[in-house]
N, C-alpha and C positions, 0 to 999 in steps of 0.2 A: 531467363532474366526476369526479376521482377518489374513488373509496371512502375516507371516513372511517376510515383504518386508524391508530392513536394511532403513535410513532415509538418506536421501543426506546430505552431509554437512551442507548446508544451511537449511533443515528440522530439523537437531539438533539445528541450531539455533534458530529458531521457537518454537521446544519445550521448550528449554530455557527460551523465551520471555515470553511463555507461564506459564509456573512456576512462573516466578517472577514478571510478571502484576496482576499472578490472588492474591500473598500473598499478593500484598502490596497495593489489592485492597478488600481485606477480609472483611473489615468494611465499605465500598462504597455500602448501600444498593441497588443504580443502577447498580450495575456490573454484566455483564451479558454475554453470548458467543458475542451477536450482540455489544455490548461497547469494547468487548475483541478485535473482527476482527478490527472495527473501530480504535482501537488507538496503534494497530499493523499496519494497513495501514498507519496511519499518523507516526510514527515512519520509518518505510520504508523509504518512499516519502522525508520524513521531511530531513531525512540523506543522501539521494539519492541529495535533490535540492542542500545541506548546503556539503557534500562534495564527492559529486558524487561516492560514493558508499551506496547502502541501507545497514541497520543493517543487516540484513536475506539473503537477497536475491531469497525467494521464489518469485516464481511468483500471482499475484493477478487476478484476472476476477472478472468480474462487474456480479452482484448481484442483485436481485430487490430491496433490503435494502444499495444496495452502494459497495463499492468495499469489495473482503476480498483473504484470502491468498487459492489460489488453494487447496494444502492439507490439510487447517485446519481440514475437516469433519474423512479424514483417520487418521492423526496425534493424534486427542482427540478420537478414538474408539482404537487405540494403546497403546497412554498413561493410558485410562482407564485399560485396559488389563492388561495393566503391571504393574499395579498398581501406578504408579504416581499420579495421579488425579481421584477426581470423578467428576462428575456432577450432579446436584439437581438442582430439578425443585421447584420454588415457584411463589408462585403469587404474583405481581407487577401490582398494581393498575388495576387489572383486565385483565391482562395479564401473558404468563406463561413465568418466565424468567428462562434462564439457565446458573448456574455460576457454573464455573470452580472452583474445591477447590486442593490446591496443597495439595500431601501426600508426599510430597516431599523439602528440599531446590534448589534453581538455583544453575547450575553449570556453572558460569557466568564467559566468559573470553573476556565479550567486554570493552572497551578503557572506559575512565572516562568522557569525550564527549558522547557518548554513552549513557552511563548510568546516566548522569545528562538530557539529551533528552528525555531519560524514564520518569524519575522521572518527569519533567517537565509537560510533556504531562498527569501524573495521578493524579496530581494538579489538572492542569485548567482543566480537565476534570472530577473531583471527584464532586458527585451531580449529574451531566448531565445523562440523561437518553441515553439509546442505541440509542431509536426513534429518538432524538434529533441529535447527534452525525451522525447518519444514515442522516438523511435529510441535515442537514450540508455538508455531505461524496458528494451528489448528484450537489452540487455546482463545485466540481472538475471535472473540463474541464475531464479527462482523463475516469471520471465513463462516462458524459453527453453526447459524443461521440459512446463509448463501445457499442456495442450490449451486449444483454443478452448474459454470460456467455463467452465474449469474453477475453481476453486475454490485460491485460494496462499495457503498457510500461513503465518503470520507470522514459526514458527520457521527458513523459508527464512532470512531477516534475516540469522541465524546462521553458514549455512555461505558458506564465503569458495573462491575458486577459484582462490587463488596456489598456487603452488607449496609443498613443503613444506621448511623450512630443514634445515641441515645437522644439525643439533644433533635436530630432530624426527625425522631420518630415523633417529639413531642411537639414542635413547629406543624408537622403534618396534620397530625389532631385536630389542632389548633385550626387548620385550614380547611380540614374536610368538610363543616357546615357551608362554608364558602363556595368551595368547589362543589358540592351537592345542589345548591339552590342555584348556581350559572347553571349547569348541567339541565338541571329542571326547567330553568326558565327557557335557556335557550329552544327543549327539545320542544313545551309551549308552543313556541313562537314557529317553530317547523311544522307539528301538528295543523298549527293553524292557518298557515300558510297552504301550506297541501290539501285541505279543507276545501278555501278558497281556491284554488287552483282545478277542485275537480267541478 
């Protein structure tokens, strides 16, 4: 039996997530733990980029299958426990997947933004295999960076890896005498500091 450990705030949100992605993914013959993390990350992120807070706010580490949420593995041997969920194991095209079944309804008290984000996300992603979704997951600057099992910031969300337009490249210009002489002055003022200092 897992240790009595109470869940963080943000871990009950999780398990929330978790309840109400796996019901309203019941008939999604791809649904699976690894579609589950997946489109709990992109919900995260997706909320974090759009308005600088994530749904949950657990934390995520990169994965060899892509990011997913730190506590998921204690959370679902908890929830198992305590009866909320099971999980079964079936075979998916020769593979063994493992999906989350709620014994439970969500006790759901996020915003309607929120919950229209979810929905959205289990749309475009109903069909999609985890695999897929997984390999998708590895495009994100913040897994492709990550060491195994490190720690992805949410302000990752933020930086974007287009190119930069024409218009931005000329503003930059425009700025680099700027940014070159802080740079200068500031490293000055370090020099000079550490001077005094010895």
């Amino acid at each position: 039996m897992t240790a009595a450990i109470k869940p963080s705030p943000n871990e009950s949100k999780l398990r929330e997530l978790i309840v109400y992605i796996s019901s309203l993914s019941e008939r999604d013959d791809s649904f699976g733990a690894t579609k589950l993390n997946k489109l709990l990350f992109r919900a995260d992120f997706i909320a974090y980029a759009q308005w600088g807070k994530p749904l949950t706010g657990v934390e995520y580490f990169a994965l060899e299958n892509g990011p997913a949420p730190k506590p998921m593995k204690r959370l679902l041997n908890l929830m198992q426990e305590q009866g909320e969920i099971v999980i079964r194991e079936k075979d998916y095209f020769g593979l063994t997947q493992r999906r989350v079944i709620p014994l439970r309804p969500p006790k759901l008290n996020f915003s309607v933004h929120e919950m229209n984000l979810l929905f959205r996300l289990i749309q475009r992603y109903w069909g999609v295999s985890g695999t897929s979704m997984s390999n998708e997951s590895h495009e994100f600057l913040g897994w492709s960076l990550a060491k195994l099992e490190e720690t992805i910031p949410y302000s990752v969300a933020l930086v974007g890896d287009r190119e930069p337009t024409l218009d931005e490249i000329r503003r930059g210009l425009k700025l680099q005498p700027l940014a070159e002489g802080s740079i200068a002055r500031n490293a000055a003022r370090k020099n000079e500091g550490d001077r005094r200092g010895t």
